[in-house]
N, C-alpha and C positions, 0 to 999 in steps of 0.2 A: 372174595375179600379175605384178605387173609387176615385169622383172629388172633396168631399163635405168632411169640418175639421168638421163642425156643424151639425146633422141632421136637425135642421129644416130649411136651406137651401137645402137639397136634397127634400123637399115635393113641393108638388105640388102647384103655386102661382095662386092661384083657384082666380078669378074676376069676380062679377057679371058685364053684358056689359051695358054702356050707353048706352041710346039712341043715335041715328045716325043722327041728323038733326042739328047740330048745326056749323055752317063758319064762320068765322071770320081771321085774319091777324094778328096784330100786338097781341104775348103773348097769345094768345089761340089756344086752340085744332081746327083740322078741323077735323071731324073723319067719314071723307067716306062718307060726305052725296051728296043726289042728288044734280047736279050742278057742286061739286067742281074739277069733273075731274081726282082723286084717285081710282084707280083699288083696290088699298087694305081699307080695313073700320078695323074699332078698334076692332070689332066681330071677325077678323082673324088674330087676336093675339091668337098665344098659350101660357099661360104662363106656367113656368118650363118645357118646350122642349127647352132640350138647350143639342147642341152638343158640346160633346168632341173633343177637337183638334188633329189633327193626331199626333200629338208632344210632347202632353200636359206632362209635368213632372214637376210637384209642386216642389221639390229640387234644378233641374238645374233654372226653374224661379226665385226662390229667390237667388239663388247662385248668377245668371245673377247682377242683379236686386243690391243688394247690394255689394259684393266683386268681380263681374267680370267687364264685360266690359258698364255696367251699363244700357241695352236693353236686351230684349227680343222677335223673331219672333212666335210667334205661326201661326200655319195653318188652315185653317176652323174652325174657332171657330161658325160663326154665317150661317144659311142657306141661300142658294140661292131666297128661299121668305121674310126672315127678311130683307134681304139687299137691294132687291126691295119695300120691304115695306117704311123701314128709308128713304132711297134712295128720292122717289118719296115725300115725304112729305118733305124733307129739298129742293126739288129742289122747290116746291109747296110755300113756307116760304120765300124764298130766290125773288122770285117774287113777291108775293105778301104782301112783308116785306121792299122791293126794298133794299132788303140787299147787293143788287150786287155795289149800290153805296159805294163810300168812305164813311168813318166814321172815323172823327179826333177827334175825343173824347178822349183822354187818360189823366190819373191823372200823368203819370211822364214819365223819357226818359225809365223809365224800359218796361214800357206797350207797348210804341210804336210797338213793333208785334201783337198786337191784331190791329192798326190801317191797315187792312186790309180786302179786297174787300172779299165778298162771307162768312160771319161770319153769323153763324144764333144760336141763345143764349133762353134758355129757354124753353129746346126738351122736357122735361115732361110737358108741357103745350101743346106739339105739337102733341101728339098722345101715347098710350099705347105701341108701339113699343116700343118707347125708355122706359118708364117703363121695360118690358120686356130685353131689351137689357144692360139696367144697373144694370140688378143684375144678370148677370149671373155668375156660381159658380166662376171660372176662377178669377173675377173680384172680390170676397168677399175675398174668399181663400188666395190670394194675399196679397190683404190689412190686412187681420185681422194678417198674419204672420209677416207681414215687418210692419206697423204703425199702429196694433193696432188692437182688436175684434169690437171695438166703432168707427172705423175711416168710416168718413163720406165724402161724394160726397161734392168737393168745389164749381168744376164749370163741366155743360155738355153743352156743344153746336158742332156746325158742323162747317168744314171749308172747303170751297170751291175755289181752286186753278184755276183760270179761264184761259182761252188760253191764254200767251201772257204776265200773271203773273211774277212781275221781284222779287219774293219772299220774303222771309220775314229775320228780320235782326236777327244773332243770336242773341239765349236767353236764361235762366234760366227759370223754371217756378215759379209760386204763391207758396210759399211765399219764393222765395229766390231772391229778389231783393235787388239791393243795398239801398234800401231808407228804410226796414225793418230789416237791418243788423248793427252792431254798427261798426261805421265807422274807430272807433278807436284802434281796433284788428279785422283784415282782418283776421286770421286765427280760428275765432270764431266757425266756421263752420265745421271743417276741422274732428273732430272725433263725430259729433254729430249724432244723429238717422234721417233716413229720415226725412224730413218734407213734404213731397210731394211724391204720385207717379203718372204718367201719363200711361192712359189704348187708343189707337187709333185705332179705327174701320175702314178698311178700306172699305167703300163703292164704291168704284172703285177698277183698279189696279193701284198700285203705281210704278212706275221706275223712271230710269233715266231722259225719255225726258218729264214727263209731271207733275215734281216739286215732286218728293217721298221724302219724309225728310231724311235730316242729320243729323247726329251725330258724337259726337267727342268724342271715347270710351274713357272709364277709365278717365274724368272729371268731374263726379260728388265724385272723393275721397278726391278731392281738392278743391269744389265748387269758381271758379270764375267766372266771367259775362266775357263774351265775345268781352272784346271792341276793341279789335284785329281781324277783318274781315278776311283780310288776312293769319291769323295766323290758326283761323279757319279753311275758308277752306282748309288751306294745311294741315290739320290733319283730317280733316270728312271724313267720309265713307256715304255714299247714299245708302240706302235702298230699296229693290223690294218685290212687295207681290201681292198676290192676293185680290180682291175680296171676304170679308166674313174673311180674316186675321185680327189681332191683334198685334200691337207693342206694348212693353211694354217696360215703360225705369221711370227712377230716374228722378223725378223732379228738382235732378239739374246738370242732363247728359245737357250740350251746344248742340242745336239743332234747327234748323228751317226748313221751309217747303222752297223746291229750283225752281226755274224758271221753269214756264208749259211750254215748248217749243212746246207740241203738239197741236193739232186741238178740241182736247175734255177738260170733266171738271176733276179734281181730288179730289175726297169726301173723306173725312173722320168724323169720329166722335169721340172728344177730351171728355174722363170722367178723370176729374180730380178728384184725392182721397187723402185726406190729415187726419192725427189724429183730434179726436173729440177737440183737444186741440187749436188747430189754428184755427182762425176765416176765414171761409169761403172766397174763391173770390167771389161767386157770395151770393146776398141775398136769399138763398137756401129756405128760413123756409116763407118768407114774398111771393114771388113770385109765387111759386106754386099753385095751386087753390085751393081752401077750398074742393071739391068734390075729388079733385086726394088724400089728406090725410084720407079724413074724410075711404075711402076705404083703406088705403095702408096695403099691404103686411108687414109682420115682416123685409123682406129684404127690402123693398123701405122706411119702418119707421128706420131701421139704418141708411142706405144712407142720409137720411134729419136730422138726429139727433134728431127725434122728441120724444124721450125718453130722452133725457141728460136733467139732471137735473139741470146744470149751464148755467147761473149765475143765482144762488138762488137772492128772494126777502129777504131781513135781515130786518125787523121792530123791 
């Protein structure tokens, strides 16, 4: 079955390995070295071994994805070592980032869902996994169909749903906020082309009791912000998955992550993919490290835009 629109996403994403010695916390790599405690090092990155999803059907995802119920579940998308790999480094960051504190930081009332415990931002600085893990075909394939051949990675970080978590408020994502929208026709949106899609890895299982997200199908045809709580959830459906799954849904499907009721953590890992056209949520091009470009793959150099050629210098 062929998973790849491009061949040279189906080649092989061949990496010479750093060296292994380097630790640090806040925005940099830790990549396996003595000390730090990781069973997996950056050396046991395979790149381009990337499984096919039991499910996988490029049609019904877009179909999903645009004119259905605005989600999609794929099954086994990532292996039982990628996921212990990601896994064990955001739990690694998350400690020693002390990410598990609060963090009120937000520019508006739209953000406020990012003000949440267990946020770890900035995973291609964190390890080749996630290199790895964010270009898989699935995730190009996608994008280049529904927003774009040029459409570029906004934001990637992890989220970590702690025991006891009273979840997050719904939301739209980047960039459908009301403070980016013209306030003065609310139906501005209403037949326009995605501006967003959201890809979630789930590095745990997600259900019911330990905060799996929600959605509230067929609302991103209509894109409104959710400031009806109640209204919400009496229209959300709650999602289950496994382990090495992948959600896929419309950046402006209404959704949030729900109350961990369990004993354990709930991992995932949020790639935000938006057209080359919209200005990034995160500072994708500044943040990343000069040695993770100076190597990138042709897939990892779409993802950061580092071929677009706007905004030109005019002298």
């Amino acid at each position: 079955m062929a998973l790849c629109s491009r061949a040279y996403y189906a080649q092989t994403l061949a990496r010479a390995a750093d060296n292994e010695t380097e630790v640090c916390s806040a925005g940099c790599r830790v990549r396996g070295a003595r000390g730090s405690g990781l069973t997996f090092s950056d050396k046991d990155v395979e790149f381009g071994n990337y499984q096919i999803p039991e499910n996988w059907d490029q049609e019904a995802v877009v179909e999903a994805l645009t004119k259905g119920d605005g989600w999609f579940h794929l099954k086994g998308v990532y292996s039982p070592e990628d996921v212990l790999a990601a896994k064990e480094r955001i739990y690694y960051h998350n400690q020693a980032d002390k990410a598990l504190k609060q963090n009120t930081n937000h520019q508006s009332q739209d953000e406020k869902h990012n003000n949440f415990n267990g946020m770890v931002w900035a995973l291609f600085n964190k390890g080749k996994i996630f290199e790895k893990m964010a270009q898989h075909p699935v995730i190009l394939n996608t994008s280049n169909i529904i927003i774009g051949e040029n459409s570029a990675v906004s934001s990637l970080a992890a989220n970590t749903v702690l025991p006891g978590n009273g979840g997050q408020l719904p939301h739209l994502d980047y960039p459908y906020y009301r403070m980016q929208m013209p306030s003065s026709n609310p139906h501005i949106m209403d037949d326009a082309p995605p501006l967003s899609l959201q890809f979630v890895t789930l590095l745990t299982d997600f259900n019911s009791e330990n905060g799996g997200t929600a959605f509230r199908p067929n609302s991103h045809h209509k894109p409104r912000y959710p400031d009806n709580k109640e209204d919400f959830y009496k229209n959300a459906i709650q999602i289950s998955g496994k382990a090495g799954d992948m959600i896929l849904f419309h950046g402006a499907l209404q959704h949030c992550a729900m109350p961990n009721r369990s004993k354990g953590f709930r991992t995932g890992i949020l790639q935000h993919m938006a057209p080359v056209y919209i200005k990034p949520f995160e500072n994708m091009a500044q943040y990343v490290q000069d040695d993770i470009k100076a190597h990138a793959s042709m897939g990892l150099k779409r993802l950061l835009a580092m071929d677009h050629p706007y905004p030109m210098l005019k002298l």
